[in-house]
PQR file with spaces between the fields and no chain letter, atoms N, CA, C, O and H, PARSE charges and radii, in Angstrom:
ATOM       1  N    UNK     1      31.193    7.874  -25.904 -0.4000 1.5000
ATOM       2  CA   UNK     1      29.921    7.650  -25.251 -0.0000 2.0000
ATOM       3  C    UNK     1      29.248    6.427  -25.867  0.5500 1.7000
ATOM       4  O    UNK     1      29.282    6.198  -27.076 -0.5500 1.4000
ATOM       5  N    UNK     2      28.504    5.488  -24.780 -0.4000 1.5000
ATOM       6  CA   UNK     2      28.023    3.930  -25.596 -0.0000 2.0000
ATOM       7  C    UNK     2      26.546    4.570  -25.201  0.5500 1.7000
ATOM       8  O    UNK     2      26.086    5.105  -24.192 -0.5500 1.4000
ATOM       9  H    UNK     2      28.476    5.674  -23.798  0.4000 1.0000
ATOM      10  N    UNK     3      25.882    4.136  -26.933 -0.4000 1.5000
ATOM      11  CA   UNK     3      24.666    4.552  -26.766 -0.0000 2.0000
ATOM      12  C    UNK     3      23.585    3.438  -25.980  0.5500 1.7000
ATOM      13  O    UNK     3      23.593    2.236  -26.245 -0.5500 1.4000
ATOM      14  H    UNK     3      26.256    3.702  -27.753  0.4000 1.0000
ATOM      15  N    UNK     4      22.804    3.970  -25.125 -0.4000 1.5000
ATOM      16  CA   UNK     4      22.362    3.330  -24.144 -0.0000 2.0000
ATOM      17  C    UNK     4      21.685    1.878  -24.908  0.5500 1.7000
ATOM      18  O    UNK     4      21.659    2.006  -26.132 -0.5500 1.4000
ATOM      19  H    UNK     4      22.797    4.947  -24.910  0.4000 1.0000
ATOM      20  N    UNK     5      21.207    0.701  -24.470 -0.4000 1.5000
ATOM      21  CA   UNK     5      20.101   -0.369  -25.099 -0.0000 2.0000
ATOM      22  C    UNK     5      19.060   -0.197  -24.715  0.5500 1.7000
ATOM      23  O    UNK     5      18.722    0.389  -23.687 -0.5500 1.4000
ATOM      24  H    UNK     5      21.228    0.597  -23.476  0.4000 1.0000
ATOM      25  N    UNK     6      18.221   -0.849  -25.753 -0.4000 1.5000
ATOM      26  CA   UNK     6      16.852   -0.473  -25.584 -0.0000 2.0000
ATOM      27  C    UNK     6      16.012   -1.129  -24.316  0.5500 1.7000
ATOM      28  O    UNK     6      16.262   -2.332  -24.252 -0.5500 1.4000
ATOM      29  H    UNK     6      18.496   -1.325  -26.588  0.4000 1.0000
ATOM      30  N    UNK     7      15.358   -0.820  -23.586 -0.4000 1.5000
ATOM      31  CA   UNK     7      14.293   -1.206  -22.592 -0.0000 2.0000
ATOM      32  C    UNK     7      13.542   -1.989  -22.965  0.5500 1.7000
ATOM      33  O    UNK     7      12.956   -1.411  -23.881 -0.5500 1.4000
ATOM      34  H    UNK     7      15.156    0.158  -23.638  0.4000 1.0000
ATOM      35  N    UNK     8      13.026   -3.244  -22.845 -0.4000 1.5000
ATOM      36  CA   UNK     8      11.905   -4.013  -23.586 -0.0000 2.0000
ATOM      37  C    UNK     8      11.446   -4.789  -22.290  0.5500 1.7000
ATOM      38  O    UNK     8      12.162   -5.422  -21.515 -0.5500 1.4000
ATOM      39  H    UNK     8      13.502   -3.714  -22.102  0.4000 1.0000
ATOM      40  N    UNK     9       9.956   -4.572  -22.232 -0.4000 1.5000
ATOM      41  CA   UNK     9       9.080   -5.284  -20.815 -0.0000 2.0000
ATOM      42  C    UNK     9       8.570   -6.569  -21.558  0.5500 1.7000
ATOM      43  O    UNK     9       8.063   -6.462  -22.675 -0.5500 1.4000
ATOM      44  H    UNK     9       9.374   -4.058  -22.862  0.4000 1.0000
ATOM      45  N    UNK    10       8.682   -7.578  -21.042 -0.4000 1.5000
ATOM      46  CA   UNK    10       7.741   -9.027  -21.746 -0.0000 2.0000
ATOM      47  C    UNK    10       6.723   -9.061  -20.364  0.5500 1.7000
ATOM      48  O    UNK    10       6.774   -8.756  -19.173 -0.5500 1.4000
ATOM      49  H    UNK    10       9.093   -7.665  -20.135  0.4000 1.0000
ATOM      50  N    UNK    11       5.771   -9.638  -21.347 -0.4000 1.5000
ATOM      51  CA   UNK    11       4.647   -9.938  -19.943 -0.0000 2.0000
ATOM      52  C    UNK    11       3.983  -11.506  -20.649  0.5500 1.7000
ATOM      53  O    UNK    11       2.801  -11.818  -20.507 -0.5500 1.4000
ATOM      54  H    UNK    11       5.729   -9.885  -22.315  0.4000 1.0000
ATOM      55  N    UNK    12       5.030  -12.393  -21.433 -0.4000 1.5000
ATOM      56  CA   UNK    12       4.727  -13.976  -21.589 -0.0000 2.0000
ATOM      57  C    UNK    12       5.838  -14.353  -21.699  0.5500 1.7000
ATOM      58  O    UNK    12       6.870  -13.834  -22.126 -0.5500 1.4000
ATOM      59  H    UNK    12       5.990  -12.140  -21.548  0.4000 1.0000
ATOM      60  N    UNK    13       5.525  -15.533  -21.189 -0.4000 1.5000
ATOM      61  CA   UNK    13       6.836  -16.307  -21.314 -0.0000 2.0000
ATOM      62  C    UNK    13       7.379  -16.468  -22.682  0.5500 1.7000
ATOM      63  O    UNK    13       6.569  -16.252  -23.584 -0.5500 1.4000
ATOM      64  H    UNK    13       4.686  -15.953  -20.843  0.4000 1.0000
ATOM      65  N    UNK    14       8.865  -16.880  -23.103 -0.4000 1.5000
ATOM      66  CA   UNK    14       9.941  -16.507  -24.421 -0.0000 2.0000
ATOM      67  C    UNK    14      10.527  -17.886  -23.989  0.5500 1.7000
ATOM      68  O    UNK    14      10.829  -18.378  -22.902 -0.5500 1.4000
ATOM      69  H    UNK    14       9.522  -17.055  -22.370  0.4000 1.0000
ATOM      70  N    UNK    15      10.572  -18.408  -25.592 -0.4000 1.5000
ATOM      71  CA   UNK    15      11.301  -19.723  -25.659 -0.0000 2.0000
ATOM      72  C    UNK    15      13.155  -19.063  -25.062  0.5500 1.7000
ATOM      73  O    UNK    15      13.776  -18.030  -25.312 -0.5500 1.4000
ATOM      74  H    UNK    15      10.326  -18.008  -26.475  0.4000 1.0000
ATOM      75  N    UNK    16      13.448  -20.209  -24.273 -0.4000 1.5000
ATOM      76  CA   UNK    16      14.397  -19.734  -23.633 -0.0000 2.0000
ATOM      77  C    UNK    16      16.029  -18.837  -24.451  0.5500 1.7000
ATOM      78  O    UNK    16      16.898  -18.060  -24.056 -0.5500 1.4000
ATOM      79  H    UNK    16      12.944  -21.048  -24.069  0.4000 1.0000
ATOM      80  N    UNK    17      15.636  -19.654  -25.922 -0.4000 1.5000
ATOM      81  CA   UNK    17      16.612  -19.454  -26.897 -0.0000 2.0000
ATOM      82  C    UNK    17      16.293  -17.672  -27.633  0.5500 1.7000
ATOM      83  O    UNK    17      17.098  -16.869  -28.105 -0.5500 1.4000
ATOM      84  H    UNK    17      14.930  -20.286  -26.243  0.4000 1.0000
ATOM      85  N    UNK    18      14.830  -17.584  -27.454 -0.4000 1.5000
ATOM      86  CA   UNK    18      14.559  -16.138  -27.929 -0.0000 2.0000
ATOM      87  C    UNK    18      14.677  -14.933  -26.725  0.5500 1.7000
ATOM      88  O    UNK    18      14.580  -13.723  -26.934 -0.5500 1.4000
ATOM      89  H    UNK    18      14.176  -18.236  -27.070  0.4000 1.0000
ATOM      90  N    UNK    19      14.944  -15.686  -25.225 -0.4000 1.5000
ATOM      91  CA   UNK    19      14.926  -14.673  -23.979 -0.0000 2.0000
ATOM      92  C    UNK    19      16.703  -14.313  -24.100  0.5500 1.7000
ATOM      93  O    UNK    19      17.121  -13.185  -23.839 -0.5500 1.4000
ATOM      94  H    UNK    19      15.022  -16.669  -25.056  0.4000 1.0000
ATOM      95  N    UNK    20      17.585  -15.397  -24.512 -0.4000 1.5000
ATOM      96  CA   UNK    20      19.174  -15.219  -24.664 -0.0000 2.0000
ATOM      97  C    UNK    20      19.533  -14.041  -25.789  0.5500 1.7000
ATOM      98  O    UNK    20      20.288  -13.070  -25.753 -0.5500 1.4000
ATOM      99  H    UNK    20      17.246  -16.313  -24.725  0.4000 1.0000
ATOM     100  N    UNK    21      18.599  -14.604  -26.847 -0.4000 1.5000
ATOM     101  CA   UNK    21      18.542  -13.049  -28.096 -0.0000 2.0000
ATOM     102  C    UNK    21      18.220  -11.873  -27.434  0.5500 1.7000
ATOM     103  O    UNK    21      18.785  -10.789  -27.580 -0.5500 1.4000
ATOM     104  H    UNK    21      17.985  -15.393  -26.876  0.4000 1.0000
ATOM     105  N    UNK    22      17.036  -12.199  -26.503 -0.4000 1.5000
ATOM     106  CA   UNK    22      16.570  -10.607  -27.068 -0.0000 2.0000
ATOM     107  C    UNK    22      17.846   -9.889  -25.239  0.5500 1.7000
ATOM     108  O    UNK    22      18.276   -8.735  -25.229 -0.5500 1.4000
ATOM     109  H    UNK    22      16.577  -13.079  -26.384  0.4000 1.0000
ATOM     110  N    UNK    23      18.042  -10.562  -24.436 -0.4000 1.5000
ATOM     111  CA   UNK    23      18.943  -10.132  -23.644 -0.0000 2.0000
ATOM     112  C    UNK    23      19.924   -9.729  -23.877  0.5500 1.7000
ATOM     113  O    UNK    23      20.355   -8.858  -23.121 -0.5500 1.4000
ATOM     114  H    UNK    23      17.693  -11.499  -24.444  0.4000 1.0000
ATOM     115  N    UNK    24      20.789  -10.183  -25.087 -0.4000 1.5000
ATOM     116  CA   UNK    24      21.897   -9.852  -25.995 -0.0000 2.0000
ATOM     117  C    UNK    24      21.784   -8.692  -26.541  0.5500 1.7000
ATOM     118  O    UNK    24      22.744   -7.930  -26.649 -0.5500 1.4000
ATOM     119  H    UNK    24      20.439  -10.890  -25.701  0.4000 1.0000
ATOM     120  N    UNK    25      20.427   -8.378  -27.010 -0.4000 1.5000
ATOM     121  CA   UNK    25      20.463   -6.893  -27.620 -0.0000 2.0000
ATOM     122  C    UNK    25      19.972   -5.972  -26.380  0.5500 1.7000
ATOM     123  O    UNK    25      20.726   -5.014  -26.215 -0.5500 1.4000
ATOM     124  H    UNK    25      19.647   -8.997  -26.922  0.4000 1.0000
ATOM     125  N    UNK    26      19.163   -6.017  -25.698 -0.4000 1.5000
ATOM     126  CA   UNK    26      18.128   -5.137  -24.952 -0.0000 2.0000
ATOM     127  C    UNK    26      18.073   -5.383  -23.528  0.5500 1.7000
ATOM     128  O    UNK    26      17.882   -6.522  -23.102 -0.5500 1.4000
ATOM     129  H    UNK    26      18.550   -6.796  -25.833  0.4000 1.0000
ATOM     130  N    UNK    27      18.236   -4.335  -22.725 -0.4000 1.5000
ATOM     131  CA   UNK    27      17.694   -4.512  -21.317 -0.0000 2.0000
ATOM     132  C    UNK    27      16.294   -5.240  -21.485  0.5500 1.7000
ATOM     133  O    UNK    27      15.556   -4.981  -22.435 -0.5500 1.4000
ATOM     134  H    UNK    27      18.391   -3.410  -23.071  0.4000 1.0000
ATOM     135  N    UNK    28      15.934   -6.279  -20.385 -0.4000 1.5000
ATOM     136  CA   UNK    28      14.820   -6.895  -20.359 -0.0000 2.0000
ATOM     137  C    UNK    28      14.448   -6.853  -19.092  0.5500 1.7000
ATOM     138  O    UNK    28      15.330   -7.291  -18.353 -0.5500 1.4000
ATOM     139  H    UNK    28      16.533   -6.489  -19.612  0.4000 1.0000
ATOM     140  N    UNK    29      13.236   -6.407  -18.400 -0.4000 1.5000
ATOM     141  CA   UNK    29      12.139   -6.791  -17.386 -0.0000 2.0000
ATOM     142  C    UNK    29      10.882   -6.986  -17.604  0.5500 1.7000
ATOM     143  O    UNK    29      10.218   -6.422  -18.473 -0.5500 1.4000
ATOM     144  H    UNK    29      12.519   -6.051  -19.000  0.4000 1.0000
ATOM     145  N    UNK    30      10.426   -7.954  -16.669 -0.4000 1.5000
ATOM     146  CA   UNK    30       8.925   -7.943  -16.739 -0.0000 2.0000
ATOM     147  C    UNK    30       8.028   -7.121  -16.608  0.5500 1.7000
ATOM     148  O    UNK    30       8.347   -6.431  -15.640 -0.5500 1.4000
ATOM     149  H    UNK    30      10.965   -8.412  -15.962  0.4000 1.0000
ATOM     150  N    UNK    31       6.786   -6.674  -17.143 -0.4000 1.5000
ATOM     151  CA   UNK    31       5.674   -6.258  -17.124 -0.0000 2.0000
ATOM     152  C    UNK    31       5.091   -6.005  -15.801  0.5500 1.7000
ATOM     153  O    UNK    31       4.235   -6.791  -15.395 -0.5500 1.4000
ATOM     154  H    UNK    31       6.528   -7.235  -17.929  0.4000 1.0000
ATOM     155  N    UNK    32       5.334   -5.319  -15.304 -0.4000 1.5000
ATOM     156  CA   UNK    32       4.784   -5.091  -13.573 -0.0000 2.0000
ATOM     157  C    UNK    32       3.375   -5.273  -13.397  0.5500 1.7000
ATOM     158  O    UNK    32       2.628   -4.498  -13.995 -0.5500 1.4000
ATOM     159  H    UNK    32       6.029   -4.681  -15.633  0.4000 1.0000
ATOM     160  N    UNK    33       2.844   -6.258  -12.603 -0.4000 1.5000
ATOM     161  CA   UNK    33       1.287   -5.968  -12.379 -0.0000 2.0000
ATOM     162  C    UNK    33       0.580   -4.619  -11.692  0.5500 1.7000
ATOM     163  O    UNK    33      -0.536   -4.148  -11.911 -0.5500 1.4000
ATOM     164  H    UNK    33       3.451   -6.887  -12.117  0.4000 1.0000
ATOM     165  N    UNK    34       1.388   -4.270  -10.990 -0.4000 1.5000
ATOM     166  CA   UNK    34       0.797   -2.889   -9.873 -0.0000 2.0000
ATOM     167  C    UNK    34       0.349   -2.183  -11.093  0.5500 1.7000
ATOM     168  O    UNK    34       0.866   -2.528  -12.156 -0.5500 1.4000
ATOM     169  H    UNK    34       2.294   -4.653  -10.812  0.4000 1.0000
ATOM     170  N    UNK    35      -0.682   -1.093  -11.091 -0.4000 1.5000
ATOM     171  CA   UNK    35      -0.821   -0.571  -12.256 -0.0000 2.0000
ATOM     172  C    UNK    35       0.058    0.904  -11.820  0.5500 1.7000
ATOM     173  O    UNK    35       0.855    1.315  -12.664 -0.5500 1.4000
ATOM     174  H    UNK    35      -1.101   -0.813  -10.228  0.4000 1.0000
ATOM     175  N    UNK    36      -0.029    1.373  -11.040 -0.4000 1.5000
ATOM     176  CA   UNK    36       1.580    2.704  -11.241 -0.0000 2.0000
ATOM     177  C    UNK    36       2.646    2.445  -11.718  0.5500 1.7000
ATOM     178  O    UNK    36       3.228    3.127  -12.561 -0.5500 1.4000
ATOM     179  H    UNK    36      -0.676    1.039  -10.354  0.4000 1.0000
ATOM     180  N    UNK    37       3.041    1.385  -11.211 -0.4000 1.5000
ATOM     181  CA   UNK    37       4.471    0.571  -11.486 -0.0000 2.0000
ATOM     182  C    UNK    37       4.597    0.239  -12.884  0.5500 1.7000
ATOM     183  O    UNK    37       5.632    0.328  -13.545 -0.5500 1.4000
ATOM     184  H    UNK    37       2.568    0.831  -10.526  0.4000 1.0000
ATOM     185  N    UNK    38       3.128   -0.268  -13.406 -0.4000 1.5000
ATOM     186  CA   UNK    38       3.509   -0.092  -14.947 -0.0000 2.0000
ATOM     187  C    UNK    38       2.990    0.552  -15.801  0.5500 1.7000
ATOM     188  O    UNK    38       2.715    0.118  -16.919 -0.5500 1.4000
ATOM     189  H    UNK    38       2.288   -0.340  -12.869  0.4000 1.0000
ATOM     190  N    UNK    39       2.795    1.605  -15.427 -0.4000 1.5000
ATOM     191  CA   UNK    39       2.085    2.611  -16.265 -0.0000 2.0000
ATOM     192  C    UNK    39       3.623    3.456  -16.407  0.5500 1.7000
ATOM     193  O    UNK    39       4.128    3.993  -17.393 -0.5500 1.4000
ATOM     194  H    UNK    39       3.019    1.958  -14.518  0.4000 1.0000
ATOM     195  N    UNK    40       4.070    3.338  -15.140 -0.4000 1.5000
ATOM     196  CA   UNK    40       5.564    3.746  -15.182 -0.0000 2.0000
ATOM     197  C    UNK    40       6.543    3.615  -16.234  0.5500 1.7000
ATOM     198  O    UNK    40       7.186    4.366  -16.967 -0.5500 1.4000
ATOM     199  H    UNK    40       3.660    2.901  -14.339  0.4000 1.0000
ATOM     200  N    UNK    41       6.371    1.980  -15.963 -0.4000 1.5000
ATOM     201  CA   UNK    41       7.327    1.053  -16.828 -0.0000 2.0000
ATOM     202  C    UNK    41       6.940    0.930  -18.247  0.5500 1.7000
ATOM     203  O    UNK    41       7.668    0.420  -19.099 -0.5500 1.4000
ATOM     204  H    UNK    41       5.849    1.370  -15.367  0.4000 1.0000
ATOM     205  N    UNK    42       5.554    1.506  -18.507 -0.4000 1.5000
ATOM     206  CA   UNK    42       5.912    1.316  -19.907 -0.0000 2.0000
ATOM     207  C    UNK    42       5.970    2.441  -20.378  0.5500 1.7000
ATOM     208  O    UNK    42       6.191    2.512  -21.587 -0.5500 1.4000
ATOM     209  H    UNK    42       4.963    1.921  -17.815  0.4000 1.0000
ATOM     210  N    UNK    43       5.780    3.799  -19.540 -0.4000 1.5000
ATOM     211  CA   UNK    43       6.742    5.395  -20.444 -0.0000 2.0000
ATOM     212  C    UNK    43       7.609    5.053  -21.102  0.5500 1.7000
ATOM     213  O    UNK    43       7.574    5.013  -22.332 -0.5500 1.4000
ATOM     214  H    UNK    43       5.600    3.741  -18.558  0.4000 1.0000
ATOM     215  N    UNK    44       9.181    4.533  -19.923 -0.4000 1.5000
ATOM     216  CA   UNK    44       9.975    4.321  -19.852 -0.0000 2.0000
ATOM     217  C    UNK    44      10.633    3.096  -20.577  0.5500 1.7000
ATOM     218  O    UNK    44      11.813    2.750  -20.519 -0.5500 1.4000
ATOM     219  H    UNK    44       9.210    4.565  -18.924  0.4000 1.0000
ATOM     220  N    UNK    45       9.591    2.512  -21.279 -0.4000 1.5000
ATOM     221  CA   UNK    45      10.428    1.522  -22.120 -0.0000 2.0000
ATOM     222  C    UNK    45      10.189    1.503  -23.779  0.5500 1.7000
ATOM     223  O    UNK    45       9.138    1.743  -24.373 -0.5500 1.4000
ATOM     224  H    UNK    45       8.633    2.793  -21.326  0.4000 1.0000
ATOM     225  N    UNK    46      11.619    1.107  -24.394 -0.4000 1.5000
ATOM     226  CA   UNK    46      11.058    1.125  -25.939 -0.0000 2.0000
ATOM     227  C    UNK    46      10.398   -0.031  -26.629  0.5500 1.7000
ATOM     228  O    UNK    46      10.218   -0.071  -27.846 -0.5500 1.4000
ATOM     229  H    UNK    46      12.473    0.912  -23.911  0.4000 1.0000
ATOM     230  N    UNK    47      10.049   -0.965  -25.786 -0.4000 1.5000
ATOM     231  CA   UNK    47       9.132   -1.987  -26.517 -0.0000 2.0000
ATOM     232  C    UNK    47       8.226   -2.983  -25.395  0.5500 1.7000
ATOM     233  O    UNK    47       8.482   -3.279  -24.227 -0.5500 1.4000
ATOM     234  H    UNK    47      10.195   -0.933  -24.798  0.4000 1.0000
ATOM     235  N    UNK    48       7.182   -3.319  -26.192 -0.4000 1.5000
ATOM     236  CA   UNK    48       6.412   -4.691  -25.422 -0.0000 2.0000
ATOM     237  C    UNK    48       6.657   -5.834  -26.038  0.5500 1.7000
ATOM     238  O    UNK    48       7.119   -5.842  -27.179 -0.5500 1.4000
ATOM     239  H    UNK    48       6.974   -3.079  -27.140  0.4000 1.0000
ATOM     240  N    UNK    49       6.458   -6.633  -25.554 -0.4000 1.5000
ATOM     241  CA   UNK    49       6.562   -8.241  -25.578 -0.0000 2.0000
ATOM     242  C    UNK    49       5.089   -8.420  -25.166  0.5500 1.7000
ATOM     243  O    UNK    49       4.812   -7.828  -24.122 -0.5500 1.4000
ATOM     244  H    UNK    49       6.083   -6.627  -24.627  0.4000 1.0000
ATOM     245  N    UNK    50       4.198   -9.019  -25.675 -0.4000 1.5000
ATOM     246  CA   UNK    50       3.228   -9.670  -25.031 -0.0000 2.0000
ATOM     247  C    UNK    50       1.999  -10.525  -25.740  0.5500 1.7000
ATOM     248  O    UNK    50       2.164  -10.783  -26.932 -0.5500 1.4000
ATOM     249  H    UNK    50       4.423   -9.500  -26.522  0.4000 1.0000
ATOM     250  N    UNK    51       0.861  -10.954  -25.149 -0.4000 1.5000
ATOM     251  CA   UNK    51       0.172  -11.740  -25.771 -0.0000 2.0000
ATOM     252  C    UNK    51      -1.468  -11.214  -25.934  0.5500 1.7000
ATOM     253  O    UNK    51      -1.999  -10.878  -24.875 -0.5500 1.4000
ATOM     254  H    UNK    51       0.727  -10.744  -24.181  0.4000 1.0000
ATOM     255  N    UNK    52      -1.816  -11.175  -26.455 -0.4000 1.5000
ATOM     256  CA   UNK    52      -3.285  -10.483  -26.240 -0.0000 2.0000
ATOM     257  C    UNK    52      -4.429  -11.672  -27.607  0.5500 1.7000
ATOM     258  O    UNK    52      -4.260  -12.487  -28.514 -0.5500 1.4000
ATOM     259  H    UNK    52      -1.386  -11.449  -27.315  0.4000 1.0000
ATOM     260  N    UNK    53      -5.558  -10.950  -26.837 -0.4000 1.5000
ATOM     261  CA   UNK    53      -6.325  -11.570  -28.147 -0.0000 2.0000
ATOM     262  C    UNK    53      -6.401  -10.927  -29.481  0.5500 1.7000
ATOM     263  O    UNK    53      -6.732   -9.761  -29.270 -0.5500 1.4000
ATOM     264  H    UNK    53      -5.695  -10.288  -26.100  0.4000 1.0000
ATOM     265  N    UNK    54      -6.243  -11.139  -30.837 -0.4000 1.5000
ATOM     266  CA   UNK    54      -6.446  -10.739  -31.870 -0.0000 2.0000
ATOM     267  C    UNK    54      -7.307   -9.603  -31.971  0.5500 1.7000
ATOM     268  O    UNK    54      -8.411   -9.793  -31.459 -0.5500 1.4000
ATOM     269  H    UNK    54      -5.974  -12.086  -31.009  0.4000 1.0000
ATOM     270  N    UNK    55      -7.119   -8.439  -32.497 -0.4000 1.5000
ATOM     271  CA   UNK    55      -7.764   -7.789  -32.859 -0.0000 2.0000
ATOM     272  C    UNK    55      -9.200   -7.603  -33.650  0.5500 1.7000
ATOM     273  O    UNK    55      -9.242   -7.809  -34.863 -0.5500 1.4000
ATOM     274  H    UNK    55      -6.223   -8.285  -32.913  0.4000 1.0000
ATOM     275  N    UNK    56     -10.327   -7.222  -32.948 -0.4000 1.5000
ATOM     276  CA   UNK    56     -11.277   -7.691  -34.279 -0.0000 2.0000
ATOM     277  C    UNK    56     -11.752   -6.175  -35.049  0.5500 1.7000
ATOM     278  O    UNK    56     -12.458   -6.190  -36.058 -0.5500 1.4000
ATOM     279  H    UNK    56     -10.294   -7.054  -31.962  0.4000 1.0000
């Protein structure tokens, strides 16, 4: 049995050399805008990719 790869949603763009990495290890899709669709998508996935403002 091959243990499944991990799910990872990006919602910014990835230098093209870090989108070839992380495809190599991990299923990759985008961040769905619909909000069901990704409220969905991010149960269902084991990581984010994304950009936000700093925490204060």
């Amino acid at each position: 049995m091959t243990p499944s790869r991990p799910r990872v949603l990006i919602d910014m763009s990835l230098h093209p050399g870090a989108l070839v990495a992380l495809e190599a290890a991990a299923d990759v899709a985008p961040l769905p805008r619909d909000p069901a669709a990704r409220a969905e998508a991010l149960a269902a996935a084991d990581g984010l990719i994304a950009y936000g403002p700093p925490a204060v």
